[in-house]
C-alpha positions as CSV (number, residue, x, y, z in Angstrom):
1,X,0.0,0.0,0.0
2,X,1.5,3.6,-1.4
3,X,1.7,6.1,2.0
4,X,2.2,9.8,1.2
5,X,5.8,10.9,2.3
6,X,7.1,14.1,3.2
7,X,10.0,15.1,1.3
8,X,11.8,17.4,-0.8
9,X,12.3,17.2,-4.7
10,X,15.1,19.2,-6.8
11,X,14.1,20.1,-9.9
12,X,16.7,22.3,-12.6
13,X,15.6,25.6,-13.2
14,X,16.6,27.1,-17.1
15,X,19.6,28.6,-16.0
16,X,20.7,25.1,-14.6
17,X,20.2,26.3,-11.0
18,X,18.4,24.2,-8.4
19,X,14.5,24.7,-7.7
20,X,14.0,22.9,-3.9
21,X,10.0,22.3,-3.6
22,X,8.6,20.6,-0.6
23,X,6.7,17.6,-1.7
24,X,4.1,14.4,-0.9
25,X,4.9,11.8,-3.2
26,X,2.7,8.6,-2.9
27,X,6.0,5.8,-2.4
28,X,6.0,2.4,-1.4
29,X,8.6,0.7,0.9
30,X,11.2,0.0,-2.3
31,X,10.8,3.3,-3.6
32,X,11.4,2.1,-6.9
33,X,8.4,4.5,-8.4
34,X,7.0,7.1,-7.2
35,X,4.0,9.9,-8.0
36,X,4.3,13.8,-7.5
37,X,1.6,16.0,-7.7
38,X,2.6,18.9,-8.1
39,X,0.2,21.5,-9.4
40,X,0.4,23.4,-12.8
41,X,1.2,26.7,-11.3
42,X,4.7,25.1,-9.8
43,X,7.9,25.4,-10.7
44,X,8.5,22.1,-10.8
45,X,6.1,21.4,-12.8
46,X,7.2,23.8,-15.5
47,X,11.0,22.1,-14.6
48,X,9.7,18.6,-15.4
49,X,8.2,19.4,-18.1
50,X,10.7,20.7,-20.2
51,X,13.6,18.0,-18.4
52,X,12.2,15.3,-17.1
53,X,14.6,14.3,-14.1
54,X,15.3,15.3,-10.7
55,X,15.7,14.5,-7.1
56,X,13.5,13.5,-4.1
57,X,15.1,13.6,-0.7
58,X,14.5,12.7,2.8
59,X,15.5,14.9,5.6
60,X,14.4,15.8,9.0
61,X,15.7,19.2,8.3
62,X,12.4,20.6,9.1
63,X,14.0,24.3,9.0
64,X,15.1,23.7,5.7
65,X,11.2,22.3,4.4
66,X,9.8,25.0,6.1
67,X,11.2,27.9,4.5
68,X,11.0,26.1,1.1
69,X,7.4,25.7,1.6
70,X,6.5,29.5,2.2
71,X,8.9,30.5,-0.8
72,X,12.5,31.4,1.2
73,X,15.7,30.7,0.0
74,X,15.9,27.2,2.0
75,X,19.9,27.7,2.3
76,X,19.8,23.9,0.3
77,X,23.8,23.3,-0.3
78,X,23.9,21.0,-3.2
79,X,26.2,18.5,-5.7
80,X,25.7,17.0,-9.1
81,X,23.5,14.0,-9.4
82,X,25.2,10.9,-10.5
83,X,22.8,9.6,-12.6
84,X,20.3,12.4,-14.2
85,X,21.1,16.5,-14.7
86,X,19.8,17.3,-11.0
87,X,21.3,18.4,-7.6
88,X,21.7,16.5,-4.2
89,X,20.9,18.5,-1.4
90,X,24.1,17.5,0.7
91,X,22.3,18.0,4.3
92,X,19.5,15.1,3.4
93,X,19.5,12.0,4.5
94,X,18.6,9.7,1.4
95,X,18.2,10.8,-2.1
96,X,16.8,9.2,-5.4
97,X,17.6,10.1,-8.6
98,X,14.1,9.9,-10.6
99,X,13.2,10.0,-14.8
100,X,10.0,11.1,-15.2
101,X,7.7,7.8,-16.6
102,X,4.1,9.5,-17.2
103,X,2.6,12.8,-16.8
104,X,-1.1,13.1,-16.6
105,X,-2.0,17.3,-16.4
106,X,-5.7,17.1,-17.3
107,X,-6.4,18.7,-13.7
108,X,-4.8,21.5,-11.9
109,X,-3.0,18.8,-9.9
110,X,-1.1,17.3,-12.0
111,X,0.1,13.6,-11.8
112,X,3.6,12.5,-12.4
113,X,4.8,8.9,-12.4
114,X,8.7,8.6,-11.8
115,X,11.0,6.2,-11.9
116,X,14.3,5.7,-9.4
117,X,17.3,5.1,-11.8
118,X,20.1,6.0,-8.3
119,X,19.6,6.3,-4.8
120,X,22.0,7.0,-1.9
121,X,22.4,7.6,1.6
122,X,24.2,10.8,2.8
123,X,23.1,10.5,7.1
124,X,21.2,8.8,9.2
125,X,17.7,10.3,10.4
126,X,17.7,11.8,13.5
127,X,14.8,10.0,14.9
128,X,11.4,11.3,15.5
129,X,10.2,14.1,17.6
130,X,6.8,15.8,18.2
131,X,8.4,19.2,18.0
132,X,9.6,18.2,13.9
133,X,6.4,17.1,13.3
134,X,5.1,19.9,14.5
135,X,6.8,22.3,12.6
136,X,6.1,19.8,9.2
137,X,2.1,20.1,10.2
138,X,2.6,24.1,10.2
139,X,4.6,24.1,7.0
140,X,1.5,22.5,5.2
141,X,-0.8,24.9,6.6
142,X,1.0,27.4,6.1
143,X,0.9,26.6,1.8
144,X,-2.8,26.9,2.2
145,X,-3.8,29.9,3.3
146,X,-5.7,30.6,0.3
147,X,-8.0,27.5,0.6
148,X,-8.8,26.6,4.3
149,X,-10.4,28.6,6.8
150,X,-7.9,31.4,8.7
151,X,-9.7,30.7,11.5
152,X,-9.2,26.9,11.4
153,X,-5.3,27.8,10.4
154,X,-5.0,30.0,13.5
155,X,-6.3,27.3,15.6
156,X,-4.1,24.5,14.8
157,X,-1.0,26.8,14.7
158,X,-2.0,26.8,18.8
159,X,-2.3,23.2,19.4
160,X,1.5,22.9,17.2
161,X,2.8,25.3,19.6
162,X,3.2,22.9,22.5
163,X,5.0,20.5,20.8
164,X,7.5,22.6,19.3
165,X,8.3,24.7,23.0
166,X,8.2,20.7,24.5
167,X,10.3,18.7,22.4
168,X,11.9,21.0,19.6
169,X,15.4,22.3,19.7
170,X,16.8,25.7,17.6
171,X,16.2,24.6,13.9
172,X,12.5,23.9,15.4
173,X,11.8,26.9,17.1
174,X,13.0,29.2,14.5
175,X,10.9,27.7,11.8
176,X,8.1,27.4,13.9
177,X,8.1,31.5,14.6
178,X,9.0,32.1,10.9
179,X,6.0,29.9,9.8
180,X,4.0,31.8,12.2
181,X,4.8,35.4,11.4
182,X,4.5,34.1,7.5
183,X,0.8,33.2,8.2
184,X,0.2,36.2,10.3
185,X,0.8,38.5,7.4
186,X,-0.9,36.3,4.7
187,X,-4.1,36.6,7.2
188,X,-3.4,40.4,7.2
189,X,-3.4,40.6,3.6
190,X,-7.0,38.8,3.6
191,X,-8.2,41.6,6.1
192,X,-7.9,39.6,9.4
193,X,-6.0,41.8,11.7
194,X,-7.6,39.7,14.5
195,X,-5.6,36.5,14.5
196,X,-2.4,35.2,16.0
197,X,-1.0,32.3,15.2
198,X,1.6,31.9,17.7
199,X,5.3,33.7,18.4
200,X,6.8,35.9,15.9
């Protein structure tokens, strides 16, 4: 049974610099093939559809996903692939090198079917913690300001909070208040002055 994973893909830009997207592929234990779904409007998107290759990693870098998911330079240091034209992220902890099988964009959301072609291990995971989660959980929210309810946002940003002071460290902290004061001023720009979302 596919599970939706958490991760970050690489994708190359025109200029031949990296694009670093958060992403939930739909992977199975072998992680021999995989499905994005990325939407239309994404850069990698665009990316995959003029190349066709990149990179999905796995990383409890939660700092790093975070301020990829709200647009920030995520600070990614990066290699050459071995395999495909694509970038490593050097701080992950396992990477696969992907070709792009099948790409169905009749929806906004489009679906990609990829296959591995080179894989490697770069760390070990930390482990898990409810404060990385946390700040994960925030991350997603914070993408969809646009579709769910502010107040529903604003509500869940306070039940993450705990976990993050609890069990986070730095890294956690920091993108916690950065996802916060993100969301804060995308609230703002929808005319809700009213609503906190945690520090900043």
């Amino acid at each position: 049974m596919a599970l939706i994973l958490e991760a970050l893909v690489t994708t190359l830009n025109p200029d031949g610099s990296a694009n670093v997207a958060p992403m939930g592929p739909r992977v199975d234990a072998e992680m021999a093939r995989f499905v994005l779904r990325p939407f239309k409007t994404s850069t990698t998107y665009r990316n995959l559809i003029r190349h066709g290759e990149g990179v999905l990693h796995v990383t409890d870098d939660v700092l790093m996903l975070a301020r990829a998911a709200i647009g920030m330079d995520p600070r990614a240091a990066t290699r050459a692939a071995e395999v495909v034209h694509g970038r490593v992220i050097l701080t992950s902890c396992r990477y696969y090198e992907f070709r792009v099988d099948e790409i169905d964009d009749r929806e906004d959301r489009v679906t990609i079917v990829a296959s591995t072609v080179a894989s490697g291990r770069l760390r070990d995971y930390f482990g898990l913690n409810r404060g990385k989660h946390a700040v994960v959980e925030a991350a997603i929210l914070a993408t969809r300001t646009r579709i769910l309810p502010l107040d529903e946002i604003a509500a869940d940003f306070h039940r993450l909070l705990a976990p993050v002071e609890k069990t986070g460290g730095p890294d956690e902290i920091e993108a916690f208040a950065m996802l916060c004061r993100f969301v804060k001023t995308e609230a703002q720009a929808q005319g809700r002055n009213d609503l906190e979302f945690g520090p900043s």
